[in-house]
C-alpha positions in Angstrom: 198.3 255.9 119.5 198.5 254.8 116.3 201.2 252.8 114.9 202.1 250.3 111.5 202.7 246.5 112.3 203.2 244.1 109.9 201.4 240.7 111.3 200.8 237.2 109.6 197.7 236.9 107.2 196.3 234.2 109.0 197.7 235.3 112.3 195.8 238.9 111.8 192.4 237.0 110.3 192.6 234.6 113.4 192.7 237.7 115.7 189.9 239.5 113.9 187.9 236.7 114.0 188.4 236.2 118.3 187.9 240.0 118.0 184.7 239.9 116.6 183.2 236.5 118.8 184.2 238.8 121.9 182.4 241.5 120.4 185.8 243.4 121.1 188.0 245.8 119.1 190.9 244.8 116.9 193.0 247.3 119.0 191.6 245.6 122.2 192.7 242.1 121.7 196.1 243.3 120.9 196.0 245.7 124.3 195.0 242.1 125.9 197.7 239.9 124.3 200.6 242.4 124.9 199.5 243.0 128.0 199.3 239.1 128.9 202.8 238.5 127.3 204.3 241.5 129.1 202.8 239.7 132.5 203.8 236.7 132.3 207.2 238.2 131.4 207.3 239.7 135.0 206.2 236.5 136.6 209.3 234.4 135.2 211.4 236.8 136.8 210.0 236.9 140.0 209.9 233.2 139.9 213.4 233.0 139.1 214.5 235.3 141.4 212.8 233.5 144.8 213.6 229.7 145.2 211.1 228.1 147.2 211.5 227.3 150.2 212.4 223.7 151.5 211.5 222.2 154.9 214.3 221.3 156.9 214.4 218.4 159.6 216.3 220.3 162.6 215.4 217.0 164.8 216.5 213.6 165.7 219.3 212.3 167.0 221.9 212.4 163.5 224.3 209.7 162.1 224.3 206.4 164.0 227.6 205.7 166.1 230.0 204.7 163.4 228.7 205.9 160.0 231.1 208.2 158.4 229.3 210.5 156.5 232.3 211.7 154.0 232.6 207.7 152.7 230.0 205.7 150.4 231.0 202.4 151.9 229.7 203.7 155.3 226.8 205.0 154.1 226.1 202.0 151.7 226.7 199.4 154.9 224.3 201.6 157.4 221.8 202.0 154.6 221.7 198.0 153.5 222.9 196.4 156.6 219.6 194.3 157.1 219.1 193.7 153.9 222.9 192.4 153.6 222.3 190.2 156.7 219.1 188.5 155.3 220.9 187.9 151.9 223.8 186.3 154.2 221.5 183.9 156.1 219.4 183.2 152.9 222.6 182.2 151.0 224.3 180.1 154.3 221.0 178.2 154.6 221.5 176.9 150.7 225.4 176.4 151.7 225.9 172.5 151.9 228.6 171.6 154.8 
């Protein structure tokens, strides 16, 4: 088919040049390009359209006796806990009586 484009100088003596390295037609490269864009077109969509997939933990033994999942505070003291306590017994040790 033949058909009128109008292309960028240097875009169009860039392609000729690739053209003539691959020891291809001018017509050929295009074929390839358009055919390139229009694939990687597809694969967006498909990627789009299907999330991966995520493992889920169906184990275990869930939230420790007490933690309330709905608050921050609950969360914040089961998460920190130790890490509260040694702060604690690091700052009473530097207590004077």
């Amino acid at each position: 088919m033949r058909t009128t484009v109008n292309i960028h100088d240097g875009l169009l003596a860039t392609v000729k040049h690739r053209a003539q390295e691959e020891g291809k037609t001018l017509g050929d490269v295009f074929e390839d390009a358009l055919r390139s864009y229009l694939l990687a077109d597809r694969t967006e969509e498909v990627t789009e359209a299907a999330p991966p997939s995520l493992p889920v933990f169906r184990g275990g033994t869930g939230l420790a006796p007490g933690i309330d999942p709905s608050s921050n505070a609950s969360l914040y003291e089961a998460m920190y806990a130790a890490e509260d306590a040694a702060l604690a017994a690091l700052i009473r040790g530097h207590e004077r009586p």
